[in-house]
C-alpha positions, 0 to 999 in steps of 0.5 A, a space after each residue: 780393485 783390479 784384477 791382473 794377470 802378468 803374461 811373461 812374469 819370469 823375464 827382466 820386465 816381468 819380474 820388475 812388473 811384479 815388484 810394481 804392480 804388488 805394491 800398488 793398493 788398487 791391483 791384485 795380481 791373480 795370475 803369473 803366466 811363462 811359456 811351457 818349459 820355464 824352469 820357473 813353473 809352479 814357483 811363486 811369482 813373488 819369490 821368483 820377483 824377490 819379494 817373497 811369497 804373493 800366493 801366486 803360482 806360476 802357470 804356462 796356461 792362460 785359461 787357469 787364471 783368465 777368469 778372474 782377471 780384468 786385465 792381462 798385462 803382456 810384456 813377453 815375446 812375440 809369439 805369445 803375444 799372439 796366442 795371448 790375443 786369441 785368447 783375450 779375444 774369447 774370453 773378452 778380456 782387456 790387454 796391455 801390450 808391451 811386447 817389443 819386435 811384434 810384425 806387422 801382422 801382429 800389428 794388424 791383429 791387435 787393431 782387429 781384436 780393439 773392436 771388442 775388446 780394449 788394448 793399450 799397445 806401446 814399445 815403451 812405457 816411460 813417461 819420459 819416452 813418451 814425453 820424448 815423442 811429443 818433442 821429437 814431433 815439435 823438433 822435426 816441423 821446426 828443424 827438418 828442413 835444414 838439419 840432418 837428423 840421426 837416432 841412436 839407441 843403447 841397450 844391454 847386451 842380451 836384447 833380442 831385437 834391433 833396432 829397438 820397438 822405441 827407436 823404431 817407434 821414435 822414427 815413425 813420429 818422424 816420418 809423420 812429419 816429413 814423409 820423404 825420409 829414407 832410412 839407413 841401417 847404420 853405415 859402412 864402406 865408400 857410400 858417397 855423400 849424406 843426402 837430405 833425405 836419410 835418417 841413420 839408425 844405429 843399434 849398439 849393445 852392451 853391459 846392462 843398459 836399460 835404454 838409451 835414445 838420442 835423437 840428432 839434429 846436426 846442422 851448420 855451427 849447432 846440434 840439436 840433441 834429445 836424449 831420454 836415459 832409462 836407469 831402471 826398469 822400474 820407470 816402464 812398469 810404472 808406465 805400465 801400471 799408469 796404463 792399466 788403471 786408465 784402461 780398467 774403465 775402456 770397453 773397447 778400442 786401441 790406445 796408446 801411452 798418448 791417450 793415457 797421458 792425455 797428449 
């Protein structure tokens, strides 16, 4: 049995993860955490996921469950993310980071913080996603040269951060394999011709859209196109969930979804 914490376990992802992990006979949620002032503390976290009753009760301190975990699961925002590694670090607890929008410093820390402890960090949790950056590498050596590549992601309407941890993450395997690339931000005015060099990147919100990613490659007579279409959250959760049994035997170090998946 594993033993896991839910940090963030009132949001869109939290409560989905909740569903997931609950339902899974090899976990056992010990703990749902939010940040002070949630108007959710003290509820319990299954009532709050709609499943009713778990034995749960929501805190907005870490330290009351972190004993009793092996493995604290984090899709939150930023800034707890942080404090959250702190903590994981003192007590030597394992993480599963699906927090969007961290800085590069948050980056850092989290390589830091795997030489104690193990972390599997990733924008995106879908098998599918992942999947989708394996062929993005493949379509990038074989067509880079000759078509112009663009990414556009849709999500819903109240996302926070732009463009999306996916896309963002989706352009790092490209410029993996083609160095000189120069990002575009979207594209306005009398801006001149398109050069060899640039990958647009638009960001479009609205309604509830899990995640849309599609990346272009438009050349002469033909596009090339790769499309990955999330329709529920569910399908990150159990990403997620895939994740944490992989970790449940790591004692240290930094993996990705990769590594879970065994790409």
């Amino acid at each position: 049995m594993i033993n896991v914490i839910i940090h963030g376990c009132t949001g869109r992802m939290g409560t989905t993860n909740v569903r997931v992990f609950h339902s899974d006979n090899d976990i056992k949620i010990v703990g749902g955490i939010v940040e002070e002032g949630n108007p959710f503390l003290g509820m319990d976290a299954g009532e709050v996921a709609g499943i009713g009753k778990i034995g749960v009760k929501i805190s907005d301190n870490v330290e009351e469950y972190i004993n009793n975990c092996d493995i604290i699961v984090d899709f939150s925002v930023p800034l707890a993310t942080s404090k959250l590694i702190d903590l994981a670090l003192k007590y030597k607890k394992k993480l599963v980071i699906g927090t969007t929008g961290l800085s590069e410093d948050i980056y850092k820390k989290i390589t830091s913080a795997s030489e104690s402890i193990a972390i599997v960090q990733s924008p995106n949790f879908s098998v599918g996603i992942n999947l989708m950056l394996e062929l993005t590498k493949v379509a990038t050596q074989v067509l880079g040269d000759d078509f112009d590549i663009e990414l556009v992601e849709i999500h819903h309407n109240k996302k926070k951060d732009s463009p999306s941890g996916t896309a963002l993450k989706i352009l790092e395997v490209i410029k993996s394999m083609k160095s000189n690339y120069k990002t575009i931000y979207g594209r306005e005015g009398i801006i001149g011709e398109r050069t060899k060099e640039e990958i647009g990147i638009f960001a479009v919100r609205g309604g509830d859209v899990v995640g849309d990613h599609t990346v272009m490659y438009l050349g002469y007579g033909e596009r090339f196109e790769i499309t990955h279409r999330a329709t529920s959250r569910e399908t990150f959760s159990r990403g997620a969930l895939r994740a944490t049994k992989f970790l449940f035997s790591k004692e240290r170090g930094f993996f990705t979804m990769n590594d879970v998946l065994g790409f």
